[in-house]
DOKOLNU-996752 format. One record per residue (C-alpha): residue in three letters; residue number from 0; x, y, z. Coordinates in steps of 0.001 Angstrom, whole numbers, plus 500000, padded with zeros to 6 digits. Example, Ala and Ser with C-alpha at 12.3 -4.5 7.8 and 13.67 -1.06 7.14 Angstrom:
<torlos>
<torlo><residuo>ALA</residuo><num>0</num><X>512300</X><Y>495500</Y><Z>507800</Z></torlo>
<torlo><residuo>SER</residuo><num>1</num><X>513670</X><Y>498940</Y><Z>507140</Z></torlo>
</torlos>
This chain:
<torlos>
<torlo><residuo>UNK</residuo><num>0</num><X>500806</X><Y>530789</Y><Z>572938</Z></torlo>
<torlo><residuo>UNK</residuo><num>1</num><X>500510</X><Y>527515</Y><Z>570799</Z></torlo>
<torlo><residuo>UNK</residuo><num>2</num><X>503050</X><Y>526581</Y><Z>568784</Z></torlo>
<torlo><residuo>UNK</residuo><num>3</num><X>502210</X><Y>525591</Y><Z>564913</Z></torlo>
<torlo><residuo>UNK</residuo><num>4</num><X>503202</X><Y>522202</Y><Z>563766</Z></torlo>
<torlo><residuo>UNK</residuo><num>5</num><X>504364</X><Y>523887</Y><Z>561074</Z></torlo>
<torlo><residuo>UNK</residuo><num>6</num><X>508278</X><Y>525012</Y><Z>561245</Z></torlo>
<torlo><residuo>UNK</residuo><num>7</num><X>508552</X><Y>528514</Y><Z>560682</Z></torlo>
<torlo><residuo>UNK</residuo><num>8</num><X>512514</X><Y>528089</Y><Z>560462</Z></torlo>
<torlo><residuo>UNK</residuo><num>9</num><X>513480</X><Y>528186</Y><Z>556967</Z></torlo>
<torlo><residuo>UNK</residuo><num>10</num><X>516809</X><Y>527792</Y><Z>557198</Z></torlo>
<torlo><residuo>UNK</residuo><num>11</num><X>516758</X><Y>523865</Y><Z>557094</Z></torlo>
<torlo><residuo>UNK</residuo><num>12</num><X>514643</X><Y>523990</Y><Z>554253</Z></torlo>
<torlo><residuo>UNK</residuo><num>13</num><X>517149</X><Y>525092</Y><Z>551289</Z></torlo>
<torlo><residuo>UNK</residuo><num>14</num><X>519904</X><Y>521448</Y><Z>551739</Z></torlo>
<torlo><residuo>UNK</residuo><num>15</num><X>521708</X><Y>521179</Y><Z>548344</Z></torlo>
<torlo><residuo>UNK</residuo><num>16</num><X>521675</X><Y>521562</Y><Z>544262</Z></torlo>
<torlo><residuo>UNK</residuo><num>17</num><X>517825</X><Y>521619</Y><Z>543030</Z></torlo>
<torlo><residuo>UNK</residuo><num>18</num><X>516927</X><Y>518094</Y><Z>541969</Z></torlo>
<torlo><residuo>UNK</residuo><num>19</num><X>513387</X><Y>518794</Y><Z>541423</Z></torlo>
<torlo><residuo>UNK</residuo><num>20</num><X>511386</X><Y>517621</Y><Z>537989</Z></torlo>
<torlo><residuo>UNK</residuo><num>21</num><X>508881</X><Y>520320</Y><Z>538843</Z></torlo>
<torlo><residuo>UNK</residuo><num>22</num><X>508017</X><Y>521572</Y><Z>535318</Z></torlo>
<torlo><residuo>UNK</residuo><num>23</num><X>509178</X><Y>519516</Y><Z>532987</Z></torlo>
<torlo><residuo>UNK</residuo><num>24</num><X>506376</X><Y>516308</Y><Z>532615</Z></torlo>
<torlo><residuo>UNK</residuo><num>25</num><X>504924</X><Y>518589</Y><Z>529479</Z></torlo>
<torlo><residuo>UNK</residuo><num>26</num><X>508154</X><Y>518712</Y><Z>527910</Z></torlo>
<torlo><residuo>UNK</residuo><num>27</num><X>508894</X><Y>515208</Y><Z>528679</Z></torlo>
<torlo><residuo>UNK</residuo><num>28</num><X>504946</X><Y>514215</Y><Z>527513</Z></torlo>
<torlo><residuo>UNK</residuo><num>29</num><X>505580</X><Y>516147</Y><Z>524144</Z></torlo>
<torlo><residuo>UNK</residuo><num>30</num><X>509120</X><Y>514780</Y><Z>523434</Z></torlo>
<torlo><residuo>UNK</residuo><num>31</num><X>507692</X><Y>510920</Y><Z>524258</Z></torlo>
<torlo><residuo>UNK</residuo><num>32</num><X>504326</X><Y>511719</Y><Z>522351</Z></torlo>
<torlo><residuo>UNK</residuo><num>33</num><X>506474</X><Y>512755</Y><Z>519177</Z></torlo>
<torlo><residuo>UNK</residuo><num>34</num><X>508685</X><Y>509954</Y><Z>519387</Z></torlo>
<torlo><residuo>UNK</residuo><num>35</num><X>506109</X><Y>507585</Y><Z>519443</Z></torlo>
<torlo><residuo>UNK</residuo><num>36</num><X>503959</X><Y>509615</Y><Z>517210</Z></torlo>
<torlo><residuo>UNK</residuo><num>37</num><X>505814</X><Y>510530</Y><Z>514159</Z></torlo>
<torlo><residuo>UNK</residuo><num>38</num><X>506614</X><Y>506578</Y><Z>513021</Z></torlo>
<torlo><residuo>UNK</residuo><num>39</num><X>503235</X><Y>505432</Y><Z>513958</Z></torlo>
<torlo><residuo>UNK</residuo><num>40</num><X>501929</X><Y>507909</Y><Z>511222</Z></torlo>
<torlo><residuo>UNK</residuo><num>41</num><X>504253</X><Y>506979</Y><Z>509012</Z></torlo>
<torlo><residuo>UNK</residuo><num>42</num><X>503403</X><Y>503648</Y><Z>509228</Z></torlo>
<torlo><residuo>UNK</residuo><num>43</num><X>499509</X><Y>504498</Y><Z>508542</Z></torlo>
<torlo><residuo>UNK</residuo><num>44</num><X>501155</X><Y>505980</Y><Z>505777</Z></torlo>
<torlo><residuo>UNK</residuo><num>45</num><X>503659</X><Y>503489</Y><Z>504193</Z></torlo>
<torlo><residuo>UNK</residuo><num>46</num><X>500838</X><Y>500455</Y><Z>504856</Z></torlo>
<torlo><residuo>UNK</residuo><num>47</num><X>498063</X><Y>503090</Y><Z>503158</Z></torlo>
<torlo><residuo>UNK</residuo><num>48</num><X>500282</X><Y>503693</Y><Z>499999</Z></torlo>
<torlo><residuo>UNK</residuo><num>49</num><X>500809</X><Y>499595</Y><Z>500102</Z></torlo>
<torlo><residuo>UNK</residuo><num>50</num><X>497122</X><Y>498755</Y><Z>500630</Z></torlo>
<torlo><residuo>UNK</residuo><num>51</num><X>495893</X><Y>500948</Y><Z>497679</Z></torlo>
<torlo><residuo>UNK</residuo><num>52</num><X>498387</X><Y>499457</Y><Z>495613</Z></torlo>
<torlo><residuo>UNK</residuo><num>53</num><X>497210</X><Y>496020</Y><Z>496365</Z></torlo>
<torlo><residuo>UNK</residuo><num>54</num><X>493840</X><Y>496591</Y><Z>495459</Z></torlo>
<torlo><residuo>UNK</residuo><num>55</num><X>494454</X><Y>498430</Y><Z>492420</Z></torlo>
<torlo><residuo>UNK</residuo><num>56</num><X>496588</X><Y>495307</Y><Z>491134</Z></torlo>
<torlo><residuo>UNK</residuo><num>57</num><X>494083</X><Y>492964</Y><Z>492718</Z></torlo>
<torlo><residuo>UNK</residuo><num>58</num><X>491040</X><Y>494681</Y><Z>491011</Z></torlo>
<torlo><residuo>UNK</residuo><num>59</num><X>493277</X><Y>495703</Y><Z>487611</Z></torlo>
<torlo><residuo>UNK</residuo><num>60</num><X>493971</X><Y>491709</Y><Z>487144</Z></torlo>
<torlo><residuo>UNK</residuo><num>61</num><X>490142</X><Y>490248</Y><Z>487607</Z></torlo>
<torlo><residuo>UNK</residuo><num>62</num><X>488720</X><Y>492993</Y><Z>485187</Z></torlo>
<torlo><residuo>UNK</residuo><num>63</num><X>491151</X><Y>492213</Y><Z>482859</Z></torlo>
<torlo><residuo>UNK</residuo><num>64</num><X>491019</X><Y>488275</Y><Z>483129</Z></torlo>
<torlo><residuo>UNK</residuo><num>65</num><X>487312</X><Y>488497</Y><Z>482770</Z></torlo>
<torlo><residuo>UNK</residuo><num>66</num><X>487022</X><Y>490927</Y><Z>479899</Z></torlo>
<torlo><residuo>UNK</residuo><num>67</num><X>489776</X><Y>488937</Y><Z>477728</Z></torlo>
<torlo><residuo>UNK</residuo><num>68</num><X>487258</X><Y>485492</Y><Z>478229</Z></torlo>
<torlo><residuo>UNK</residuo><num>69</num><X>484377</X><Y>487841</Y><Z>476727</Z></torlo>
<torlo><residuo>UNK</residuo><num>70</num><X>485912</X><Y>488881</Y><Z>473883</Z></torlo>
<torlo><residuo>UNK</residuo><num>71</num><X>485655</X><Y>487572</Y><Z>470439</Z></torlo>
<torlo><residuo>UNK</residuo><num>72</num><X>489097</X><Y>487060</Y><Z>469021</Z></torlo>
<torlo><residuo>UNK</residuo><num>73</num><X>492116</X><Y>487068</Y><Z>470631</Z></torlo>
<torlo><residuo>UNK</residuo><num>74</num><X>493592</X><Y>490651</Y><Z>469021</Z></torlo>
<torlo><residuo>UNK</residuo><num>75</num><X>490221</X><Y>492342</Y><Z>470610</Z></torlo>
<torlo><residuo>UNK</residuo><num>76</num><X>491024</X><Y>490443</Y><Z>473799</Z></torlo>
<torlo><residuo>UNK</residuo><num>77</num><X>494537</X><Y>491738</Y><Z>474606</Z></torlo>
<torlo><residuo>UNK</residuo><num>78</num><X>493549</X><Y>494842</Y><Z>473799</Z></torlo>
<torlo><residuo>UNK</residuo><num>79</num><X>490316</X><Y>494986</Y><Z>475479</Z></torlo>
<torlo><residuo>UNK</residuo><num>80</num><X>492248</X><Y>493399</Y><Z>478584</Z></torlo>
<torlo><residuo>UNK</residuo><num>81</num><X>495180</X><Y>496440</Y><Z>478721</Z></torlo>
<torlo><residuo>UNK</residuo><num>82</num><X>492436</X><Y>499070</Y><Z>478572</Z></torlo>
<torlo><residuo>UNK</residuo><num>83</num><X>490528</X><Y>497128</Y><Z>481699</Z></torlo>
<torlo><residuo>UNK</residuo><num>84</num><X>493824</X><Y>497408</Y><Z>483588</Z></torlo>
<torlo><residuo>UNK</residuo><num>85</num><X>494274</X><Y>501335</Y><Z>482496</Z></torlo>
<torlo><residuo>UNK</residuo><num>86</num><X>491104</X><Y>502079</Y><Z>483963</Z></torlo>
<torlo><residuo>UNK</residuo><num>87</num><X>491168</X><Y>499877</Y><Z>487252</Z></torlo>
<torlo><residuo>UNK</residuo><num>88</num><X>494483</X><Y>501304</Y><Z>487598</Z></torlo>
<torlo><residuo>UNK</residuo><num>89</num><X>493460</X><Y>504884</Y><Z>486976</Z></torlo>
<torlo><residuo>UNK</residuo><num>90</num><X>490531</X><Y>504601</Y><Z>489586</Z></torlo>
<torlo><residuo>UNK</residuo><num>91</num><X>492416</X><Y>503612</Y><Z>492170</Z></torlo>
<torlo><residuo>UNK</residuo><num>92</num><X>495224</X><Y>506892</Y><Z>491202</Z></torlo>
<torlo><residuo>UNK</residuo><num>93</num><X>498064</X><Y>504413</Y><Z>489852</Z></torlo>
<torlo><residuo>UNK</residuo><num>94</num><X>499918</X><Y>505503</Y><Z>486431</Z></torlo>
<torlo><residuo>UNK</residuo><num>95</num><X>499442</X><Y>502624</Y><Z>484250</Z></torlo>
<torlo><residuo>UNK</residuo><num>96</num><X>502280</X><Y>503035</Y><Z>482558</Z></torlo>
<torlo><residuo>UNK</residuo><num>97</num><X>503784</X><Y>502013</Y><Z>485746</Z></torlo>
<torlo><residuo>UNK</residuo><num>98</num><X>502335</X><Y>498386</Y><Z>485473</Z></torlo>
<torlo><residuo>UNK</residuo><num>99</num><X>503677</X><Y>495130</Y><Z>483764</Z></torlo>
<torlo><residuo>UNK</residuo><num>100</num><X>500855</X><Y>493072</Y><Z>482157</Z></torlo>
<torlo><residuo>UNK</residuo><num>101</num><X>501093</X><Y>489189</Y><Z>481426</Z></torlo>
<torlo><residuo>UNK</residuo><num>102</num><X>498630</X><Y>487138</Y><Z>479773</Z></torlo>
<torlo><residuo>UNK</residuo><num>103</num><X>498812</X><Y>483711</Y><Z>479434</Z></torlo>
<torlo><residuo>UNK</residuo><num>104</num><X>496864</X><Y>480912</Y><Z>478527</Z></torlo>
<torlo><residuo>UNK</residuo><num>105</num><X>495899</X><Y>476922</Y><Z>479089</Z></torlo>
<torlo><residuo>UNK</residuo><num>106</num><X>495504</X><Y>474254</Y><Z>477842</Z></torlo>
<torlo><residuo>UNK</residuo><num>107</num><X>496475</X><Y>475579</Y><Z>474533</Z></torlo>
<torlo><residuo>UNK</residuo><num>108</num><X>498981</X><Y>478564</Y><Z>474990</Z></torlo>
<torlo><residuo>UNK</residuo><num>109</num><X>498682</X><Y>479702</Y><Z>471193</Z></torlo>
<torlo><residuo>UNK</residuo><num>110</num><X>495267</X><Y>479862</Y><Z>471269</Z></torlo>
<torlo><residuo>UNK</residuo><num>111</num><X>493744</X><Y>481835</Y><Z>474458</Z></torlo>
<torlo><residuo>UNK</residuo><num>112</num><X>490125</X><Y>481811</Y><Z>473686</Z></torlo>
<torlo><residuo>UNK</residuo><num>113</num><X>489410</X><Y>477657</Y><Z>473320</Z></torlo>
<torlo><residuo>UNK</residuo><num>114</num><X>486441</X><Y>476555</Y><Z>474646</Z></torlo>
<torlo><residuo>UNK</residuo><num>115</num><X>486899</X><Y>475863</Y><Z>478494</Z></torlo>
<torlo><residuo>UNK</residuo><num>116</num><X>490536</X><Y>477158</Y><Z>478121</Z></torlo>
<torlo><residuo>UNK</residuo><num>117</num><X>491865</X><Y>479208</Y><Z>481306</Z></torlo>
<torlo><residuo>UNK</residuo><num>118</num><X>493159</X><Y>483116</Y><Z>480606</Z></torlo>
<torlo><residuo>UNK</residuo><num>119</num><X>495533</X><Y>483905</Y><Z>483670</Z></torlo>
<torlo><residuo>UNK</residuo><num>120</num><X>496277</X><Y>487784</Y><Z>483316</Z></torlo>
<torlo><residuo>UNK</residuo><num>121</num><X>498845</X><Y>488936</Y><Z>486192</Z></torlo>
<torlo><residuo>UNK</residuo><num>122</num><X>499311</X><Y>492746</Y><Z>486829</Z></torlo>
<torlo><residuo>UNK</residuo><num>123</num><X>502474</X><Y>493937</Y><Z>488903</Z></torlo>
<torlo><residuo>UNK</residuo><num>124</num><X>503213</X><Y>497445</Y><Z>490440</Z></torlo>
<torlo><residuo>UNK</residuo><num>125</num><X>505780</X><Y>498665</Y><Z>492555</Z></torlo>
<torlo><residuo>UNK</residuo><num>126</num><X>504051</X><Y>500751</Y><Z>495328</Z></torlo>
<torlo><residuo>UNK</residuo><num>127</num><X>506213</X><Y>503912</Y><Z>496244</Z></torlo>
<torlo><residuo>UNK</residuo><num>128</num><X>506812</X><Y>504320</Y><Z>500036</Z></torlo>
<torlo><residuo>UNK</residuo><num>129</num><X>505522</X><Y>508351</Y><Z>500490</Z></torlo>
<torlo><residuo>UNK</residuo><num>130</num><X>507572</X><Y>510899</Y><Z>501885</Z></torlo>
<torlo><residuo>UNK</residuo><num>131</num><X>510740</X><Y>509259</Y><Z>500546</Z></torlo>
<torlo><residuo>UNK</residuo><num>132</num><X>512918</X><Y>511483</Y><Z>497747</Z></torlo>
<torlo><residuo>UNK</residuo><num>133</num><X>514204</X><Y>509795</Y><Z>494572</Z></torlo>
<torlo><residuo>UNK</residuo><num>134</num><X>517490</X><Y>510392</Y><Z>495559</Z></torlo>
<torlo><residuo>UNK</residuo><num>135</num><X>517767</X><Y>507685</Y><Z>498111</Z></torlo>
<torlo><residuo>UNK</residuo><num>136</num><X>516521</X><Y>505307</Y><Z>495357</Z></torlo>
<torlo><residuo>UNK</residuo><num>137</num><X>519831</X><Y>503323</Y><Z>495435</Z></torlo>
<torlo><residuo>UNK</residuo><num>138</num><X>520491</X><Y>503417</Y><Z>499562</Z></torlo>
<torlo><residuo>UNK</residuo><num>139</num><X>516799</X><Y>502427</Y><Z>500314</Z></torlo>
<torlo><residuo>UNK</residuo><num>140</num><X>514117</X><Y>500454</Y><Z>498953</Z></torlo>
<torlo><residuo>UNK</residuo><num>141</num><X>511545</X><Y>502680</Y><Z>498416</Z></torlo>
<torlo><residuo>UNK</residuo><num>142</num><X>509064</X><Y>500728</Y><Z>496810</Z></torlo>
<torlo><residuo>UNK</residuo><num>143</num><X>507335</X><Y>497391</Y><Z>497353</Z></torlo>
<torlo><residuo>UNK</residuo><num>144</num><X>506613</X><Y>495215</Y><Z>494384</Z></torlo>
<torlo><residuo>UNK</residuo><num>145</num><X>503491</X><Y>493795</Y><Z>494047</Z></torlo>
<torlo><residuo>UNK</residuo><num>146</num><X>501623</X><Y>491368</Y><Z>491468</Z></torlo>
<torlo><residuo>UNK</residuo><num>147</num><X>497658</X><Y>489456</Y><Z>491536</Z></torlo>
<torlo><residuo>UNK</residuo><num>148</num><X>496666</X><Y>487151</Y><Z>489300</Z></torlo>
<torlo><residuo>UNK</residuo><num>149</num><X>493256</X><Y>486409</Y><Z>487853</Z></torlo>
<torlo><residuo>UNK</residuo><num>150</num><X>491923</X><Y>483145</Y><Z>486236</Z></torlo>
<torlo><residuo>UNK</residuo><num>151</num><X>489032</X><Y>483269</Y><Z>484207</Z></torlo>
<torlo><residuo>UNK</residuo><num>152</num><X>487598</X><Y>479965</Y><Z>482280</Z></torlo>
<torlo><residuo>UNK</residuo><num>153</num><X>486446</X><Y>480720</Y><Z>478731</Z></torlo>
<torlo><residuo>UNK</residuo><num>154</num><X>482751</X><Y>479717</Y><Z>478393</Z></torlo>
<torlo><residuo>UNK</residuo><num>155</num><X>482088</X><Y>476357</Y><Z>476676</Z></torlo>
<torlo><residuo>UNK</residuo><num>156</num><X>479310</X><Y>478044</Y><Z>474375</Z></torlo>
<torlo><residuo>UNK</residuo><num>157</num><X>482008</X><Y>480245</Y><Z>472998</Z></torlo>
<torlo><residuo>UNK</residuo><num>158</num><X>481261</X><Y>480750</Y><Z>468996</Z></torlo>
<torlo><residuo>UNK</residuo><num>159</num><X>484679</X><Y>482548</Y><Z>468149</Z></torlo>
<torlo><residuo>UNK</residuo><num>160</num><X>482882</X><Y>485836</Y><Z>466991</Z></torlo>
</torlos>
C-alpha cells in the first residue's frame, strides 16, 4: 500500500499556546480605517467651515467697496456698503452681525467719495471650527479669524449726486 505524503499523525501537530492572527485582519482593517478616517473628515470639515468663510468675507468686502464708489453721498454710501455686506454675508449662511466692517478712505480720509479717491472697505469674521461645544471656548481656539479687503477707485466723472 502507498503511503500519503501527507502525515496522518496528529499528534505533532498541536506544539504550544495559539499564536495565530487567523481572524482578526477585519478587526484590525476597521480599527486602522477609523483611525485614519475620523480626522481626515474632520479635516474636510474644519477646512470646509474655513473656506466658506473666506469667500463670504472675500465676496462681502468687493460688493461693498464697489457699491460705496457708486453712491452719491457719503451717508448713502456707508449705508449702502453695510447692506452689500449683509447680503453677501447672508448668501454664503454667515450672521452678519458676526462681522466687523471698516471703511476707509484716500487721499482725502474726510471725504471718501473725491474724484479718483480710493474706498478700502475690509470685512472680518471669525470662522467657527464645527463639531466643537462653546464650552471649550477658553481651552481651545475654536475659531479662525479672518479679514479681505477691497479697493475700489471712485470714478473721475463723479458729479457728487
Amino acid at each position: 500500500m502507498l503511503q500519503s505524503s501527507r502525515s496522518t499523525d496528529r499528534a505533532g501537530f498541536w506544539t504550544g499556546p495559539c499564536t495565530d492572527d487567523r481572524g482578526s485582519a477585519s478587526l484590525e482593517f476597521i480599527t486602522a480605517g477609523l483611525v485614519l478616517l475620523v480626522p481626515l473628515v474632520y479635516l474636510v470639515l474644519a477646512m470646509s467651515s474655513i473656506q466658506a468663510g473666506s469667500l463670504a468675507v472675500e465676496g462681502a468686502a468687493r460688493q461693498a467697496s464697489r457699491v460705496f464708489v457708486q453712491s452719491d453721498d457719503v451717508g448713502s454710501a456707508h449705508a449702502s456698503a453695510i447692506t452689500a455686506v449683509e447680503f453677501a454675508l447672508a448668501d454664503h449662511g454667515v450672521d452678519p452681525d458676526t462681522a466687523s466692517i471698516v471703511i476707509t478712505c484716500a487721499p482725502v480720509p474726510s471725504n471718501c467719495l473725491t474724484r479718483r479717491g480710493f474706498v478700502t472697505v475690509t470685512v472680518g469674521l471669525s470662522a467657527r471650527l464645527p463639531l466643537v461645544p462653546p464650552v471649550l471656548m477658553g481651552e481651545l481656539p475654536i475659531a479662525v479669524p479672518l479679514s479681505a479687503s477691497s479697493t475700489q477707485q471712485v470714478s473721475r466723472f463723479w458729479s457728487g449726486g
